[in-house]
N, C-alpha and C positions, 0 to 999 in steps of 0.2 A: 523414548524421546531421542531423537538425532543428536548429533555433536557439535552440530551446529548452534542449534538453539538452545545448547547448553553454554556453548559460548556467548553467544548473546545475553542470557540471564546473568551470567558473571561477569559482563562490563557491564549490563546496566546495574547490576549491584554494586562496581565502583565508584557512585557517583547518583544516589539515587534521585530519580526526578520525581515529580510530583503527576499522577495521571487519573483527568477525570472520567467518569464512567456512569454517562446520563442515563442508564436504563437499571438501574436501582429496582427494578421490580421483577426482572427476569431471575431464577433461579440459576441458569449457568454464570451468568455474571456476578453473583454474589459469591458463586464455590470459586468463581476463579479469583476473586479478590481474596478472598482468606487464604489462597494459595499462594498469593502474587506476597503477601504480607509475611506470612507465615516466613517464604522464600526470601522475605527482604529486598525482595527484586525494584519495589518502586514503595511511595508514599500513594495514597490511593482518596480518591473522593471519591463518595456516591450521592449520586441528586436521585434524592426519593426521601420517603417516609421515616424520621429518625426512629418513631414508634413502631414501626414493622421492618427496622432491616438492624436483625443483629450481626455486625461482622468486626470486632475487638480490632483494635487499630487504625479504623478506616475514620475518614471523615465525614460525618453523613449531614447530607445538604439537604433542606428543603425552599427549592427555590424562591417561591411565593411566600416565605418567613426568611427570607433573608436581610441581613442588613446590607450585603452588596444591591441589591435588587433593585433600588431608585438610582445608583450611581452607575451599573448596566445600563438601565432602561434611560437615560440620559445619553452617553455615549454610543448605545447603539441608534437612536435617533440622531446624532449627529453623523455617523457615518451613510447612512441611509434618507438624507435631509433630501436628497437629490431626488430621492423617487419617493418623496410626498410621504415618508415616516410621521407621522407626530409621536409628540411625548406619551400619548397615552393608548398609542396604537403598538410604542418600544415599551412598556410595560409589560400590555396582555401576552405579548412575540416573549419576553422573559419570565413568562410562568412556565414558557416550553423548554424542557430540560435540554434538548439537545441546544438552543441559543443559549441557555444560561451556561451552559457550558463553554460553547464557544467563547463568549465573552471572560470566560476565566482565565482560558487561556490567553486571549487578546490582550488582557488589562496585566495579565503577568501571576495571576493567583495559581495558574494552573501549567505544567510544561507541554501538554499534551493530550491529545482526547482519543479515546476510543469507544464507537458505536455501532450499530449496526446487528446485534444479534438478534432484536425484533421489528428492526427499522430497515428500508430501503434504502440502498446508496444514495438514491437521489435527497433522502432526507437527511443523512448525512453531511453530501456534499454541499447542495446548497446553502446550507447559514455556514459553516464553511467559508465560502468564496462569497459570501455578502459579507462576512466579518473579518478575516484573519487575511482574503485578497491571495492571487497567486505570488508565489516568490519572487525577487524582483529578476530574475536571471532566467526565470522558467516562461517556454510561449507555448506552452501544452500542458495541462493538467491531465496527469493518467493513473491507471492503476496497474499491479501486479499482485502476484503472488510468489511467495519461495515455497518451494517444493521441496520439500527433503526425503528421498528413496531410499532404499534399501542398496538401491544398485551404486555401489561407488563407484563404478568404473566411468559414470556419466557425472559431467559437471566436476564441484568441486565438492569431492566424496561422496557423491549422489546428490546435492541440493547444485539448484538449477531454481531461475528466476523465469517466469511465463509473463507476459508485458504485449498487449493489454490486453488484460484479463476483466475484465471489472466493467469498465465505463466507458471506451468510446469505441461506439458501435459499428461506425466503418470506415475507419480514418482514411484519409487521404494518403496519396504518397507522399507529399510534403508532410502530413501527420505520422506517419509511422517513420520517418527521420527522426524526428524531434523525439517519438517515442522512445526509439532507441537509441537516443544519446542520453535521455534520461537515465531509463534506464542503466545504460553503463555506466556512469555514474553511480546512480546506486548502488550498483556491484560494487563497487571503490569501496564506498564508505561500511559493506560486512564482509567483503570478502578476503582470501587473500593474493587467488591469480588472477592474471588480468580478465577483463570484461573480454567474450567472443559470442557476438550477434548473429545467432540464423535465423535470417528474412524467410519465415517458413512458406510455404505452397505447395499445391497439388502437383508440384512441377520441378525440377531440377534443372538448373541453368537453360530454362527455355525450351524443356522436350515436349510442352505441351501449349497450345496457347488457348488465352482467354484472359478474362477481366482482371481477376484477382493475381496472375500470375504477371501480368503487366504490367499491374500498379507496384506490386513489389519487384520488381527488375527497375523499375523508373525510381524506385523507393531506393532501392541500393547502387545505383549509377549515383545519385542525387549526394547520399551518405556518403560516397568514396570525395565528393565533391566537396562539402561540407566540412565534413569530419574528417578526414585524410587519415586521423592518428589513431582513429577508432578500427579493430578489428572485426570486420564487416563482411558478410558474405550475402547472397543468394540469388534467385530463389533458389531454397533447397527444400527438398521434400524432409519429414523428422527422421527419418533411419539415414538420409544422410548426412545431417544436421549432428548426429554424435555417434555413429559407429563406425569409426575408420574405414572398416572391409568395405562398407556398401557407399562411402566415400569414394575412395579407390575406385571405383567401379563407374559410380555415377557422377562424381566431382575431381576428377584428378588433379586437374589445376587448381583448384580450389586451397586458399590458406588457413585456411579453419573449420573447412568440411570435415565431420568427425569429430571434432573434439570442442564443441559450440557450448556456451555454457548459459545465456541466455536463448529462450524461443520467443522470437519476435513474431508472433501470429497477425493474420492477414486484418481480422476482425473480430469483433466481438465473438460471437457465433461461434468461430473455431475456436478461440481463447477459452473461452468457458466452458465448452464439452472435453477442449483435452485437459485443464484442470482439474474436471472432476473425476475424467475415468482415470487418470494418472492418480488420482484419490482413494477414486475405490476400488479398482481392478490392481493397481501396483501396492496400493500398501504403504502409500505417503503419505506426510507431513503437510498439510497447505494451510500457509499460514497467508491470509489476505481478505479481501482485496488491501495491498497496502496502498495509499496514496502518496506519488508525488509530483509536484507541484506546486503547492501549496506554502504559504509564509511560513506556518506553524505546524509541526506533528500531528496530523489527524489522520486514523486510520480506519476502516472500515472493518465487518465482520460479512460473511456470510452468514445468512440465517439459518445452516443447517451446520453451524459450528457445535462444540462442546466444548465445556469449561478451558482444559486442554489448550486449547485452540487459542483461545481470549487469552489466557495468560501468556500464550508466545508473543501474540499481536500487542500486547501489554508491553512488552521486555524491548520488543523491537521498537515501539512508539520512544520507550524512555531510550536506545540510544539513537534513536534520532534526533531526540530532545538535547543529548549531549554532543554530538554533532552539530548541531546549531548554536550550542553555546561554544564548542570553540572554536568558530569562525564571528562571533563577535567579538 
């Protein structure tokens, strides 16, 4: 386990939130709630079967026997009145754990949710952004992953943020701005050096041209425009996005060739293969997709996560949950 997300486990242990965990039938998500308990790391709900899920501590929900359940299905029909909800159509929608959930956290029962280890992003995100709405400050809803290596000499002590990894499939150049001030931001609120963005591509400041390598050079003209205060680079290809020598070499002028601590990838596509071989070929930590955006703490899994995995995403939901509360 890295030091990183051992750090994280001990602030959210100072301040524990409460984090719900609709998929109550999945095996890794029960080892990782007895762990998350065990560890003190959060307060934990589970929406599933009280008669088949033993985990001591936990709270176990059955949403179709709940007593919130008419008071959900009431509220969630008034947020959705616009696209023709009825009351008894926001009933049946809250027998679905991952709504019931959302609504928990919405109504305030819950600080945070995490799903996804037998679900799709998109069943994630959607009740999501039908219930909880994006943030009021955010014009992009995206995702990342932290990656934690073995390699310290990259990022901070080897974890390094990947954006967007998850969910938007082939953002624009005005979208991949917005990604990456997200982004950096995020970095703020775990890290502790400043945020530094490589606009990655098959390309180093223009040695090559084409589509992708366009949009990110229009992508970081636009960022230097924008963001003035953000530390921005590219396009840079990944060897010279963090290893000084090949910096030097291929980005001289460059202010943060080499030493990039975010990868800002072009697309979906590339986000998610270097993800995963930087997973199982390097020997890291990937904890994601996490989402932000979003009003309320909600995070996703991969479904090729392990217990492990879900209790990181756990630890990090809860302080994001404590970030939010002390900005109200």
């Amino acid at each position: 386990m890295s030091e990183w997300i051992e750090r994280i486990k001990n602030t959210a242990k100072s301040d524990k939130k409460t984090i719900v965990l609709p998929e109550g039938y999945d095996p890794r998500v029960i080892e990782a709630a007895k762990k998350v308990i065990d560890e003190r790391i959060a307060e934990i709900v589970i929406l599933g079967d009280p008669d088949k899920i033993d985990v001591p501590g936990a709270t176990i929900i059955n949403p179709r026997h709940s007593d919130k359940h008419e008071a959900y299905a009431k509220r969630f029909a008034e947020l959705r009145a616009r696209k023709g909800v009825s009351i008894v159509q926001a009933r049946e929608t809250m027998d679905d754990r991952i709504y019931f959930g959302m609504m928990m956290v919405k109504m305030g029962d819950a600080d945070g949710l995490v799903s996804g280890a037998c679900h799709s992003t998109a069943s994630t995100l959607r009740p999501a952004l039908q219930i909880l709405k994006t943030a009021p400050d955010a014009k992009l809803v995206s995702a990342f992953f932290v990656m934690c290596t073995p390699k310290e000499e990259y990022g901070e002590k080897g974890t390094l943020i990947f954006a967007d990894a998850g969910l938007n499939i082939d953002p624009t150049a005005e979208e991949l701005v917005e990604i990456a001030h997200s982004t950096a931001q995020t970095w703020k609120g775990f890290m502790f050096d400043e945020p530094k963005v490589a606009m990655l591509s098959f390309t180093t400041m223009g040695s090559a041209k084409g589509r992708v390598p366009e949009k990110v050079q229009a992508a970081t003209e636009l960022s230097h425009q924008r963001y003035p205060e953000l530390m921005l680079d590219g396009d840079l290809q990944l060897d010279a996005a963090i290893v000084p020598e090949v910096a030097q070499n291929k980005a001289p002028n460059s202010t943060l060739a080499g030493h990039a601590n975010i990868m800002l990838f072009p697309n979906l596509e590339s986000g998610n293969i270097g993800y995963k071989l930087v997973q199982r070929f390097g020997d890291a930590e990937a904890y994601g997709p996490l989402v932000q955006g979003i009003a309320k703490p909600v995070n996703d899994l991969s479904r090729g996560c392990v217990a492990d995995d879900i209790v990181g995403v756990i630890a990090i939901t809860a302080c994001q949950a404590q970030q939010l509360a002390a900005k109200s």
